[in-house]
N, CA, C and O atoms as a GROMACS GRO file, in nm:
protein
  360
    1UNK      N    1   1.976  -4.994  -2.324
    1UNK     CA    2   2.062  -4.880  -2.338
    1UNK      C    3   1.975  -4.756  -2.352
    1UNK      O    4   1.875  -4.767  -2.424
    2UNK      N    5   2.002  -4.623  -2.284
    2UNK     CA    6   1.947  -4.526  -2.322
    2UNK      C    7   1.936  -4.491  -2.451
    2UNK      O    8   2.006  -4.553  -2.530
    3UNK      N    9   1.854  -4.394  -2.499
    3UNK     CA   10   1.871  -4.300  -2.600
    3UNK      C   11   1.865  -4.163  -2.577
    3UNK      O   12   1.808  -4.094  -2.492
    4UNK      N   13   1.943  -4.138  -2.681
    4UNK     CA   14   2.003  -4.044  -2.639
    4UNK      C   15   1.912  -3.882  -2.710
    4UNK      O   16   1.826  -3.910  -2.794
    5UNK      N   17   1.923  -3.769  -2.689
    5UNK     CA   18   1.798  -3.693  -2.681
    5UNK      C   19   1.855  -3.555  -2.776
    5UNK      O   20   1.934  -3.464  -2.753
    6UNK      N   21   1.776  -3.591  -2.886
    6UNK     CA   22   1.816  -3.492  -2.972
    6UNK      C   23   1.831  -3.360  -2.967
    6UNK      O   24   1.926  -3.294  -3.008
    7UNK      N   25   1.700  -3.313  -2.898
    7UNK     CA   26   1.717  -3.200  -2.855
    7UNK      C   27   1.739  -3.149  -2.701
    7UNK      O   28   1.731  -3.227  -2.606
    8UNK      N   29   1.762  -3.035  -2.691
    8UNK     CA   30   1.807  -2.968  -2.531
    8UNK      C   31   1.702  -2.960  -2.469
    8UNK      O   32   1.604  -2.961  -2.542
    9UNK      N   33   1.678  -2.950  -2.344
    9UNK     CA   34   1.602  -2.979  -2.281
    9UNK      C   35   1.570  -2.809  -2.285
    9UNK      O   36   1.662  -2.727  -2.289
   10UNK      N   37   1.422  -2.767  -2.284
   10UNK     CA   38   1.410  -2.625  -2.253
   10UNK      C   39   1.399  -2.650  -2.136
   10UNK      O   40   1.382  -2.760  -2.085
   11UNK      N   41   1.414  -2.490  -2.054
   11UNK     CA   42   1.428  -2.469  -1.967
   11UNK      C   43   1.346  -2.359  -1.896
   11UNK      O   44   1.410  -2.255  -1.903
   12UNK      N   45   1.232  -2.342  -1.831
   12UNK     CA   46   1.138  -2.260  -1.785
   12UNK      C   47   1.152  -2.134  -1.777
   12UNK      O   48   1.260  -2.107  -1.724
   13UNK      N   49   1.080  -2.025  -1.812
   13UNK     CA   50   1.164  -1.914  -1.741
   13UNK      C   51   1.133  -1.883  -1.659
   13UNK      O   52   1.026  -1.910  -1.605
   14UNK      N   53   1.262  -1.778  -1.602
   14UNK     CA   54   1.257  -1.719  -1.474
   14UNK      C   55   1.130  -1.667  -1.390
   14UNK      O   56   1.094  -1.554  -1.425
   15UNK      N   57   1.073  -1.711  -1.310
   15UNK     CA   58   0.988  -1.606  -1.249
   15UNK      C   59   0.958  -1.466  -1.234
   15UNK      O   60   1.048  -1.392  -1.196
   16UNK      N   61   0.851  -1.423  -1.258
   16UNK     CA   62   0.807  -1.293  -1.255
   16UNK      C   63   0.872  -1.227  -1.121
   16UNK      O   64   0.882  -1.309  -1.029
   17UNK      N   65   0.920  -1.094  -1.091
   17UNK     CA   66   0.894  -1.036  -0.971
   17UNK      C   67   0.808  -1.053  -0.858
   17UNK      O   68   0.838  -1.101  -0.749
   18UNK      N   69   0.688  -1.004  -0.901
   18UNK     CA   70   0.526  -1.080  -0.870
   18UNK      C   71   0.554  -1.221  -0.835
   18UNK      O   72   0.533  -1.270  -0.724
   19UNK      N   73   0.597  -1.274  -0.921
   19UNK     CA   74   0.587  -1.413  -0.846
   19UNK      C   75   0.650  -1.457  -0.721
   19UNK      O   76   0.617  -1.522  -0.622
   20UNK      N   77   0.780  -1.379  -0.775
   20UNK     CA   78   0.878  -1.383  -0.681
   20UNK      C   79   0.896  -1.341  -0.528
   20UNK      O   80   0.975  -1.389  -0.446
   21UNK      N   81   0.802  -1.238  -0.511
   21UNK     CA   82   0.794  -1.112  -0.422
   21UNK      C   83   0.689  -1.187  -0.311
   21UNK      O   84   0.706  -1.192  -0.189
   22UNK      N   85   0.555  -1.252  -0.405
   22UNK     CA   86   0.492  -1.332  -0.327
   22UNK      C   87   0.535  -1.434  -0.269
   22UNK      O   88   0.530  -1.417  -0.147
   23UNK      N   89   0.581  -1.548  -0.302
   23UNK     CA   90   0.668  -1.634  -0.239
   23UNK      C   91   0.724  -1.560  -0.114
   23UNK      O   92   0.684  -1.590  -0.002
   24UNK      N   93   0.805  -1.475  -0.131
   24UNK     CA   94   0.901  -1.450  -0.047
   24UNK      C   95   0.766  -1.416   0.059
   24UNK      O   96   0.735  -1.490   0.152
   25UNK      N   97   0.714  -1.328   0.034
   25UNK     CA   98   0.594  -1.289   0.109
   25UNK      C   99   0.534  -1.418   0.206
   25UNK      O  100   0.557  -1.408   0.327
   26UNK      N  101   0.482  -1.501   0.172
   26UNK     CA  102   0.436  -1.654   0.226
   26UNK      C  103   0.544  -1.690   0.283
   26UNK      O  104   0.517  -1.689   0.403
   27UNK      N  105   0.649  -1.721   0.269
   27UNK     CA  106   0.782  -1.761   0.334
   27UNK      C  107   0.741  -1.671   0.464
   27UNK      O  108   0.676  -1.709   0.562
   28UNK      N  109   0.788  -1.558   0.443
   28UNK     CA  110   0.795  -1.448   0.597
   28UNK      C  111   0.679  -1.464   0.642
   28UNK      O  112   0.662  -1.424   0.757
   29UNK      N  113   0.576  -1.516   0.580
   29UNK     CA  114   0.436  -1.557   0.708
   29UNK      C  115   0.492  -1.673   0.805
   29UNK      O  116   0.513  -1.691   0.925
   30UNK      N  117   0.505  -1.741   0.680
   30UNK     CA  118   0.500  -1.870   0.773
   30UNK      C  119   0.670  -1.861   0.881
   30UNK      O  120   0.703  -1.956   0.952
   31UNK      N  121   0.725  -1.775   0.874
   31UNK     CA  122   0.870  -1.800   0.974
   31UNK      C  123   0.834  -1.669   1.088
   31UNK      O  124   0.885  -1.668   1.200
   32UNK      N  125   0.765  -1.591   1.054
   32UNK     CA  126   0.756  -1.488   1.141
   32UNK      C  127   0.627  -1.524   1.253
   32UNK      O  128   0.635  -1.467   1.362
   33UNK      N  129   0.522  -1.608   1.232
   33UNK     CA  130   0.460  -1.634   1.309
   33UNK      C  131   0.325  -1.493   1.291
   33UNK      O  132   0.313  -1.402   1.373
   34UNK      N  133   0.260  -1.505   1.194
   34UNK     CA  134   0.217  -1.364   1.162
   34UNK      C  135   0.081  -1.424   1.189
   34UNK      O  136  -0.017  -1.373   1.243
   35UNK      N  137   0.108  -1.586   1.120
   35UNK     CA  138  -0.101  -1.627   1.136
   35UNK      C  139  -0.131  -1.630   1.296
   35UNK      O  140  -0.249  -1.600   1.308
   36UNK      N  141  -0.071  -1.655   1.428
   36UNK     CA  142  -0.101  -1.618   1.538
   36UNK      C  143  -0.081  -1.508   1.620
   36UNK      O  144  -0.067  -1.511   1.743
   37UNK      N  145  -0.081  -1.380   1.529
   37UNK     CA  146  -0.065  -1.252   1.616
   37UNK      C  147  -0.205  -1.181   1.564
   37UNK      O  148  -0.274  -1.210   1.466
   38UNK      N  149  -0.221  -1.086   1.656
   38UNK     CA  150  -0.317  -1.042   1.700
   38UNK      C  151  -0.360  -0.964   1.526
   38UNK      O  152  -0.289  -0.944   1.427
   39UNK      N  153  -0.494  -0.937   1.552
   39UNK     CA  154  -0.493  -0.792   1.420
   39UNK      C  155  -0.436  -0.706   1.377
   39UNK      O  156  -0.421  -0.673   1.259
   40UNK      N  157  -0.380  -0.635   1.518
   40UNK     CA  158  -0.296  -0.471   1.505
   40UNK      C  159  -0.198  -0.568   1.432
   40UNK      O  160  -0.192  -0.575   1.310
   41UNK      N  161  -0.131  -0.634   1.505
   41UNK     CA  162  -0.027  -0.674   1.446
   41UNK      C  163   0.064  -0.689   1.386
   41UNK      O  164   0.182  -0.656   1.376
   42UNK      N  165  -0.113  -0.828   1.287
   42UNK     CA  166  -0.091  -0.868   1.125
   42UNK      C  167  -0.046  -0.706   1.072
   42UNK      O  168   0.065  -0.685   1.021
   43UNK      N  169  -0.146  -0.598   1.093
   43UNK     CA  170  -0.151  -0.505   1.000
   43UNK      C  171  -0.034  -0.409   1.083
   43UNK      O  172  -0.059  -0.290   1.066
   44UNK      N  173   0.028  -0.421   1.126
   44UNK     CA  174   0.186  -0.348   1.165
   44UNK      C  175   0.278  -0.433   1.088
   44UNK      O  176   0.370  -0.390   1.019
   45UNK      N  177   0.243  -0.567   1.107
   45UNK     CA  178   0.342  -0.669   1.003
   45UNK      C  179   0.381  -0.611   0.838
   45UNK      O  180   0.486  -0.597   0.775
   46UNK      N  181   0.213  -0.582   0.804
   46UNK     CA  182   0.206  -0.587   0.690
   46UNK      C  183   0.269  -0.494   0.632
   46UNK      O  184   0.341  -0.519   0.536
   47UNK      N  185   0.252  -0.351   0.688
   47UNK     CA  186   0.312  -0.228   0.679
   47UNK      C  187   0.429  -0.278   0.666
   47UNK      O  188   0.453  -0.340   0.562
   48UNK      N  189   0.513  -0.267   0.750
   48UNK     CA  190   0.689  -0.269   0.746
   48UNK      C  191   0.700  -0.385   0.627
   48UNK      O  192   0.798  -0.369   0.555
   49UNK      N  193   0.614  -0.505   0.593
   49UNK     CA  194   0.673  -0.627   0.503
   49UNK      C  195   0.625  -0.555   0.392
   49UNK      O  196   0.696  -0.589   0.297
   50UNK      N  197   0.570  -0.502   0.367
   50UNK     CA  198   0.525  -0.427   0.203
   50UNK      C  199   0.594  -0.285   0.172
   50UNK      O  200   0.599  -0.230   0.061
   51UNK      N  201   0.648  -0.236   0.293
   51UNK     CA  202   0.762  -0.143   0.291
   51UNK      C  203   0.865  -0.253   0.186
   51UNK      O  204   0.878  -0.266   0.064
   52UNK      N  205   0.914  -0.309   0.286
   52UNK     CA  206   1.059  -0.372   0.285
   52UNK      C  207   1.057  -0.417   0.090
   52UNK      O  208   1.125  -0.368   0.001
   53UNK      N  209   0.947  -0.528   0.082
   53UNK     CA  210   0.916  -0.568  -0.047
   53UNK      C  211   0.925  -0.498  -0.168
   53UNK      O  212   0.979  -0.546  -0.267
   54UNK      N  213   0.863  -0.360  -0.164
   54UNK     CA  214   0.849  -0.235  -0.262
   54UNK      C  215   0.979  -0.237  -0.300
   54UNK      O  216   1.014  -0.268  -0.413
   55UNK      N  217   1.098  -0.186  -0.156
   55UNK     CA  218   1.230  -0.152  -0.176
   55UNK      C  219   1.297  -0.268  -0.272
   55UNK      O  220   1.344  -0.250  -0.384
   56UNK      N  221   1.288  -0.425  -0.181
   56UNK     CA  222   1.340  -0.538  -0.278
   56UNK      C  223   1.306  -0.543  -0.401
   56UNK      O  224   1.399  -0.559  -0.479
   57UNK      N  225   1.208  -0.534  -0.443
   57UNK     CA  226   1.150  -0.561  -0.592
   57UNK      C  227   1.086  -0.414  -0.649
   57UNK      O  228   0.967  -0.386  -0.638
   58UNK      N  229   1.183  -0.328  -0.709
   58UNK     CA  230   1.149  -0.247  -0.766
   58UNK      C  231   1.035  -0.227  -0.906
   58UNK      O  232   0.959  -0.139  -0.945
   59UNK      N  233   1.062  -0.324  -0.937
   59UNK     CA  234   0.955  -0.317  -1.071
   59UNK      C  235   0.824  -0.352  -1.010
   59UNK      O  236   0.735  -0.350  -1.095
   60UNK      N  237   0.778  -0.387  -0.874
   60UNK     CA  238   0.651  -0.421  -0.851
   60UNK      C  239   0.560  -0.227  -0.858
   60UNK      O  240   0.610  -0.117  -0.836
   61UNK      N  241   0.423  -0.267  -0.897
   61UNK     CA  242   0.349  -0.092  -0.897
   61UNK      C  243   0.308  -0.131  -0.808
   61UNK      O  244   0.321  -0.246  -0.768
   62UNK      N  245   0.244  -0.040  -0.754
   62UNK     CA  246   0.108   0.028  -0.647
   62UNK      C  247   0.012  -0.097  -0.624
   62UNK      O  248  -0.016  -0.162  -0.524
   63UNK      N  249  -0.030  -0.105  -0.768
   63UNK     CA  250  -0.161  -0.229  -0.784
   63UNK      C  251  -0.090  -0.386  -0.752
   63UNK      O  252  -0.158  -0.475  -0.700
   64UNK      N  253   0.043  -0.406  -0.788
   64UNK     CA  254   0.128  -0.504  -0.768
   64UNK      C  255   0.132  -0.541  -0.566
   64UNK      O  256   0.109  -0.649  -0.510
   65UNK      N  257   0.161  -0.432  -0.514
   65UNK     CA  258   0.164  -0.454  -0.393
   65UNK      C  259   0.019  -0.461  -0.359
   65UNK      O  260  -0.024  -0.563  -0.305
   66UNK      N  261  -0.056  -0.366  -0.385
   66UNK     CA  262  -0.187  -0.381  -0.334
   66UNK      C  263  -0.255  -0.514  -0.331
   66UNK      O  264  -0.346  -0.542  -0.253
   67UNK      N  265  -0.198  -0.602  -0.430
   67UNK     CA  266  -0.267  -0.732  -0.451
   67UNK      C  267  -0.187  -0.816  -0.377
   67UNK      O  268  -0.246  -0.898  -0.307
   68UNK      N  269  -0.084  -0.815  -0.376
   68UNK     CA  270   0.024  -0.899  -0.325
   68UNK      C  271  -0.066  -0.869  -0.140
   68UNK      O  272  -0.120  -0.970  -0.095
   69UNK      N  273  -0.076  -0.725  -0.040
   69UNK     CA  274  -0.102  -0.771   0.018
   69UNK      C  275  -0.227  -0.838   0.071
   69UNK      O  276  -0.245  -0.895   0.178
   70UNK      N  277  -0.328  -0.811  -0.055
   70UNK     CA  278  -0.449  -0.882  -0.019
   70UNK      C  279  -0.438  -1.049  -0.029
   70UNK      O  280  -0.530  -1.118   0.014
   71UNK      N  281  -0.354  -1.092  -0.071
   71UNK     CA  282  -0.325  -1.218  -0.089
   71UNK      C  283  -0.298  -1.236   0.023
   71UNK      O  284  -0.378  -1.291   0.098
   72UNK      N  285  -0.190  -1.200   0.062
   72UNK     CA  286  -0.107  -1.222   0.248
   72UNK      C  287  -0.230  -1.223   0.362
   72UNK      O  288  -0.238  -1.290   0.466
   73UNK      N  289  -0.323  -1.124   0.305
   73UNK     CA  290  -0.376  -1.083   0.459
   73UNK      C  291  -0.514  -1.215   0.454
   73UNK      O  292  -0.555  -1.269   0.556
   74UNK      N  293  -0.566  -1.246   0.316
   74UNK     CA  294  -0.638  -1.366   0.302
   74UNK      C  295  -0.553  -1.498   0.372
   74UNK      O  296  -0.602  -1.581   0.448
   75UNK      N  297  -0.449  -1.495   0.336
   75UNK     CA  298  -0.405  -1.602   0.399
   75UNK      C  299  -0.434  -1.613   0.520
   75UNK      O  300  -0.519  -1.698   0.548
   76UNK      N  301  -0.384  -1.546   0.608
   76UNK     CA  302  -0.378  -1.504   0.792
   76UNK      C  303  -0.497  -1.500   0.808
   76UNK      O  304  -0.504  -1.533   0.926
   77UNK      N  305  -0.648  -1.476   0.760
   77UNK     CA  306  -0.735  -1.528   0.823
   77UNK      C  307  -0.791  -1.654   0.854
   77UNK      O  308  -0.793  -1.757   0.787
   78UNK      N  309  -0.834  -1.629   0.963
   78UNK     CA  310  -0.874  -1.773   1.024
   78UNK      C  311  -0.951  -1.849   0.941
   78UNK      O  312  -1.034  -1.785   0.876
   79UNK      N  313  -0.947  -1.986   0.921
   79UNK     CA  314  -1.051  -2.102   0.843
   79UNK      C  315  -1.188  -2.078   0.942
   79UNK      O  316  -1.182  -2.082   1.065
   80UNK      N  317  -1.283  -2.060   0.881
   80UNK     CA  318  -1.432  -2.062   0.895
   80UNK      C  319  -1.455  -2.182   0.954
   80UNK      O  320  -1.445  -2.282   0.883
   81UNK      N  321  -1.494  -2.198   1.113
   81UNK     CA  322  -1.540  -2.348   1.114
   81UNK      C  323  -1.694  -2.384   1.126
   81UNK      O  324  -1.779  -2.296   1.113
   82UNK      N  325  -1.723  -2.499   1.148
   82UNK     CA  326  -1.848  -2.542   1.147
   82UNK      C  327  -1.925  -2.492   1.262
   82UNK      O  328  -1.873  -2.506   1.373
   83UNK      N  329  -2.071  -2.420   1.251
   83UNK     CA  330  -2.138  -2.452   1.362
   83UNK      C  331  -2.161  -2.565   1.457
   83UNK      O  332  -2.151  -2.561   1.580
   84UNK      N  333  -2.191  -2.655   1.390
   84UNK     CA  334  -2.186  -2.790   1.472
   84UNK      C  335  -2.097  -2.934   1.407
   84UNK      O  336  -2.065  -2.937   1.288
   85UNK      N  337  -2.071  -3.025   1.483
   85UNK     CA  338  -1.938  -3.106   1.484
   85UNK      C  339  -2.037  -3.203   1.340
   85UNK      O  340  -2.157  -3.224   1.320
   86UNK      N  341  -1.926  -3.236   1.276
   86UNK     CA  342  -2.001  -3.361   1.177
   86UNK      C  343  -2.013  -3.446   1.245
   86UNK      O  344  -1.943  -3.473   1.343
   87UNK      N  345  -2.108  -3.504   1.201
   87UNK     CA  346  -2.171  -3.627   1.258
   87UNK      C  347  -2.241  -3.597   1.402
   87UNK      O  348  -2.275  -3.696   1.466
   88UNK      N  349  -2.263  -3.482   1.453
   88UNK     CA  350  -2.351  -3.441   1.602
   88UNK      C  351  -2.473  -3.478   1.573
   88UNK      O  352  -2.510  -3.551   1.664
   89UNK      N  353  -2.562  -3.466   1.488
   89UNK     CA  354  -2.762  -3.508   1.451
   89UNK      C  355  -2.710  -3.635   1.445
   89UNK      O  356  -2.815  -3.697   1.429
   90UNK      N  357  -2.618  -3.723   1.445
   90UNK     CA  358  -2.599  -3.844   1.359
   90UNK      C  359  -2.654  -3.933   1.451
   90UNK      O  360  -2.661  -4.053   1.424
   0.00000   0.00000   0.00000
């Protein structure tokens, strides 16, 4: 038989703005197709999506977006690959 649970379960809180704003941010990468467009682009993307964002989430500052889009634009760069294949000297 179960037992039964004395106390309530807490419950997390809500997410930050910031938190929130980013998510949404990563979401619209990944549906808009942003990691395969060109440079100008990304950075035409970024403009209008950090417009739009500011407006949605009012409590984000200056430094809030500023970070938010250095996060985004780290993402969209390309993975660094190897000079040579593993296992090629092998």
């Amino acid at each position: 038989m179960a037992k039964k649970r004395k106390e309530p379960r807490k419950l997390a809180p809500p997410p930050s703005a910031s938190d929130q704003a980013r998510d949404e941010l990563f979401s619209h990468i990944l549906r808009c197709g942003v990691l395969e467009a060109t440079p100008e682009h990304q950075k035409e993307w970024f403009d209008d999506t950090m417009l739009y964002l500011a407006d949605r989430y009012e409590g984000l500052t200056e430094d809030d977006l500023a970070q938010l889009r250095t996060l985004g634009e780290r993402y969209c760069r390309p993975v660094v690959g190897r000079r040579t294949p593993v296992g090629a000297d092998a």
